[in-house]
C-alpha positions in Angstrom: 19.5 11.5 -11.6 20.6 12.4 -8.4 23.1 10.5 -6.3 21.7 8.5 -3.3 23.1 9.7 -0.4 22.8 7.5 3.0 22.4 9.6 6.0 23.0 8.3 9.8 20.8 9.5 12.5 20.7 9.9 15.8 18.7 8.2 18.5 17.9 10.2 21.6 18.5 8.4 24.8 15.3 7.1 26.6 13.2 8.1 23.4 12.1 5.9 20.5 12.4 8.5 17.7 15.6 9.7 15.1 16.7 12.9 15.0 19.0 14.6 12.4 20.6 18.5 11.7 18.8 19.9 9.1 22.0 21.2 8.0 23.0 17.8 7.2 20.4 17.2 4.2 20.2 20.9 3.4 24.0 21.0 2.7 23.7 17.5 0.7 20.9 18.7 -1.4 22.4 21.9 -2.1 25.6 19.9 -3.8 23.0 18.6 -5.6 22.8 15.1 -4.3 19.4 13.3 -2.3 19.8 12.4 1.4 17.8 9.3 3.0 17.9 9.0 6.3 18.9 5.7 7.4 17.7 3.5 10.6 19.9 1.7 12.8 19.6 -2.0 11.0 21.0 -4.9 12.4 20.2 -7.5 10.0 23.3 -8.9 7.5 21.0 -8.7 4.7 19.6 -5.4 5.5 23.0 -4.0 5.7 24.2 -5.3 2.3 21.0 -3.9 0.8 21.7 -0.6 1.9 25.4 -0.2 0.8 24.1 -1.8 -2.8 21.5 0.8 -3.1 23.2 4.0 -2.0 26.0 5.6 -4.2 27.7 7.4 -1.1 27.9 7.6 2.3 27.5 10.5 4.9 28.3 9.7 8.4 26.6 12.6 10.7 27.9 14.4 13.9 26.1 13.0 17.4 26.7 11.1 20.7 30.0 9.9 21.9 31.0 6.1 21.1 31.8 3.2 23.1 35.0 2.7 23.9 35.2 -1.3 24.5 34.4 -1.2 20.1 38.5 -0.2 20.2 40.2 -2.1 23.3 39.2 0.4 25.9 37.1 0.9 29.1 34.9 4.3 29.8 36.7 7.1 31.1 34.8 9.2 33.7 34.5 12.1 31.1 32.9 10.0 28.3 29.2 11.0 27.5 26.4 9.8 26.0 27.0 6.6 23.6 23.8 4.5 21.7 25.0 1.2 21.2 22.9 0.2 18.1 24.3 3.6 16.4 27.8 2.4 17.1 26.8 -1.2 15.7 25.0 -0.3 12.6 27.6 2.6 11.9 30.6 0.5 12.3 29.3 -2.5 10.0 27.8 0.2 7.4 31.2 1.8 7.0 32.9 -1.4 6.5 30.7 -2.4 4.2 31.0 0.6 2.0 34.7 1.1 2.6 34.9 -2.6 1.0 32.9 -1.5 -2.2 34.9 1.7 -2.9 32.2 3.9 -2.4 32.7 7.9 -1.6 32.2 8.8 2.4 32.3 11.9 4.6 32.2 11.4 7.9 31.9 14.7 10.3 32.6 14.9 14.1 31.7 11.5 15.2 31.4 10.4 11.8 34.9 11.0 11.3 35.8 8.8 14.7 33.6 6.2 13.0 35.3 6.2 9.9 38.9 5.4 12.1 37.9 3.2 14.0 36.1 1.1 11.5 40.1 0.7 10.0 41.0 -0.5 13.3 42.3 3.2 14.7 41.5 4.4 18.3 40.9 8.1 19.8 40.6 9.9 22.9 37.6 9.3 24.9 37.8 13.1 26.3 41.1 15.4 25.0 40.9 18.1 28.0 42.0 15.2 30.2 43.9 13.0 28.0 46.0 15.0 25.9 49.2 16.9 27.7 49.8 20.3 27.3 47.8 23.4 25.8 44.5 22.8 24.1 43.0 25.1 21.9 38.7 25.7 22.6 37.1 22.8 21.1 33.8 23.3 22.2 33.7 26.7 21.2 30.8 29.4 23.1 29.7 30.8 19.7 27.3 30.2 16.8 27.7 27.1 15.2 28.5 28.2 11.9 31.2 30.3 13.2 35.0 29.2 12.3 36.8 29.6 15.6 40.1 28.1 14.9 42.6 26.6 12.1 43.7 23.9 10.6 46.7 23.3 8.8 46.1 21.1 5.7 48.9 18.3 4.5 49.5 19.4 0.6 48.8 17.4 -2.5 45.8 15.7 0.2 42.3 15.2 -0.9 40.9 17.8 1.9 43.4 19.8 0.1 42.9 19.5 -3.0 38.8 19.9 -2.2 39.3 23.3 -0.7 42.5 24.8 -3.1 43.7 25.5 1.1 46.4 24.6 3.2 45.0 26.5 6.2 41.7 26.6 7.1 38.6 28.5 9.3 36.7 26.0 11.1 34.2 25.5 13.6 34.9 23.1 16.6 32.4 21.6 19.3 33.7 17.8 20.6 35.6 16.7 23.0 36.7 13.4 21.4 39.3 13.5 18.9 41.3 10.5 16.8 44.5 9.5 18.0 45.9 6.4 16.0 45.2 6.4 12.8 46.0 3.1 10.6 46.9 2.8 6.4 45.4 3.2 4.6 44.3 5.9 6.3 46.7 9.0 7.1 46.2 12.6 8.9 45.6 15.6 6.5 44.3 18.3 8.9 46.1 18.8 12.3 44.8 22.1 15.1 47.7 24.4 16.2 47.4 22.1 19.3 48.2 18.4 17.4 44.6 17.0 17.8 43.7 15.8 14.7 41.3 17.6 12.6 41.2 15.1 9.2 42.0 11.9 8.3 41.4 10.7 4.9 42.3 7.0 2.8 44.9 6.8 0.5 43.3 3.7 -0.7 39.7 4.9 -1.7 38.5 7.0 -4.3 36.8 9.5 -2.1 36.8 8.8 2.2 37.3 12.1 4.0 36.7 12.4 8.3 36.7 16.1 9.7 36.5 16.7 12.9 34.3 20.0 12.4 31.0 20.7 10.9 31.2 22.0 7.4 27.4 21.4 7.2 26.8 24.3 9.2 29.5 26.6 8.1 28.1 25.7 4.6 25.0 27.4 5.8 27.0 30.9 5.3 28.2 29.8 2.0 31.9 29.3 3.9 33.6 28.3 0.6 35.7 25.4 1.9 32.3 24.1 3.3 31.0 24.0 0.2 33.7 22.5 -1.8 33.8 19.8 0.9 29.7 18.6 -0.1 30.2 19.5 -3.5 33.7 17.4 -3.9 31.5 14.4 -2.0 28.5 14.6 -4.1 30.4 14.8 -7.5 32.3 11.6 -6.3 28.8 10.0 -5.6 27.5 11.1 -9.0 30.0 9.5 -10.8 30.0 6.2 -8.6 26.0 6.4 -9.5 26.7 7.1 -13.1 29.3 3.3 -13.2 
C-alpha cells in the first residue's frame, strides 16, 4: 500500500476555501506515496488522530508566520500570516516530531519545522540581514534553479541528493536564523542565509528553503531524490 502522506494547505485571506500547488501532490504521488490534504484542526483529539493515521508529514510552502509564536513583534516588512495555519501547523509538527515520523517541510514549511524546536528566523532578510544578499525572490519560472547551495557532507540532504552543491530555486523573503539541537544547518546560500536544516535526532526531518516540488516538475534530479528519499522513509514507517 501506499504511504499516507499529510499535506498542509493554505487558507486564502478573506476567503473560506484551501488551496494547495498541484506540484505538491503531483511530486508526492510520483515518489509513489498518497497525499491528503489536511484542514486546519484545532481540537487535541483531532490532532492526535491525524499524526496516528498518517505515516509522514509534508509541510507546504505559503503565507508568512506570526512572529509573537517565537518572542517577536511584526516587522513593517512582514506579510500575510493565517493564524489557524500557524496553530494547527505548529501543534501537528510537534506532534509527529514526538512519534519519529519522516517530515519535509519546504519554504515556510521548513520555518515551521524550526520553530516548532524552539528556533527563530528573520521576519524579512533584505532588511534584517547585513551585507550582500543574493536574489531570493527570483523573476523567473518557478521551476528554474537560480542559485546554490552548498551542502554539509555525511548530512541527510546530502546523502539524498549524492551533492554537495546544489541548483535551486528561491522565492521568500523569510529565512531561519537560530536553529536549536537537535536540529543543525546542512545547506547554506553563497550569502549565509540558511537554505536546510535537518534533525540529527529523527529518522527522516528535512526543511528546505526552496521548492523541489516544482523543480521536480523538470525531472531536476536532486528534486526527485528529495520526494523519493521522503516517501521511502514513510513506506517503511507504514510498513512498522
Amino acid at each position: 500500500m501506499k504511504p499516507i502522506i499529510g499535506v498542509t494547505v493554505s487558507l486564502e485571506l478573506g476567503r473560506d476555501d484551501y488551496g494547495i500547488e498541484l506540484a505538491d501532490t503531483e511530486a508526492i504521488l510520483a515518489a509513489g506515496g498518497l497525499p491528503v490534504m489536511l484542514p486546519h484542526l484545532v481540537e487535541e483529539a483531532d490532532l492526535d488522530e491525524i499524526a496516528e493515521h498518517i505515516d509522514g508529514l509534508f509541510l507546504a510552502g505559503g503565507y508568512d508566520i506570526d512572529p509573537t509564536l517565537f518572542g517577536e513583534e511584526p516587522h513593517p516588512s512582514l506579510g500575510v500570516i493565517i493564524p489557524s495555519r500557524d496553530a494547527f501547523e505548529l501543534a501537528l509538527a510537534k506532534k509527529v516530531l514526538a512519534m519519529n515520523k519522516p517530515i519535509l517541510g519546504v519554504c515556510r514549511g521548513a520555518q515551521i519545522l524550526n520553530i516548532a524546536v524552539g528556533g527563530d528566523m528573520y521576519q524579512d532578510i533584505t532588511t534584517q540581514v547585513k551585507g550582500d544578499l543574493l536574489q531570493h525572490q527570483q523573476k523567473a519560472p518557478k521551476f528554474h534553479g537560480s542559485h546554490f547551495v552548498d551542502v554539509t557532507e555525511g548530512s541527510l540532504l546530502n546523502r539524498l541528493t549524492g551533492k554537495t552543491r546544489i541548483k535551486v530555486n528561491s522565492r521568500h523573503h523569510q529565512a531561519n536564523r537560530l536553529v536549536p539541537a537537535p536540529f543543525v544547518i546542512s545547506g547554506k546560500a553563497s550569502d549565509g542565509i540558511v537554505e536546510a536544516v535537518e534533525s540529527m535526532h529523527h529518522h527522516f526531518v528535512l526543511g528546505v528553503q526552496w521548492h523541489p516540488e516544482n523543480m521536480a516538475r523538470v525531472s531536476d534530479s536532486a528534486s526527485v531524490q528529495i520526494f523519493s528519499g521522503f516517501v521511502e522513509a514513510c513506506k517503511e514507517e507504514g510498513d512498522e
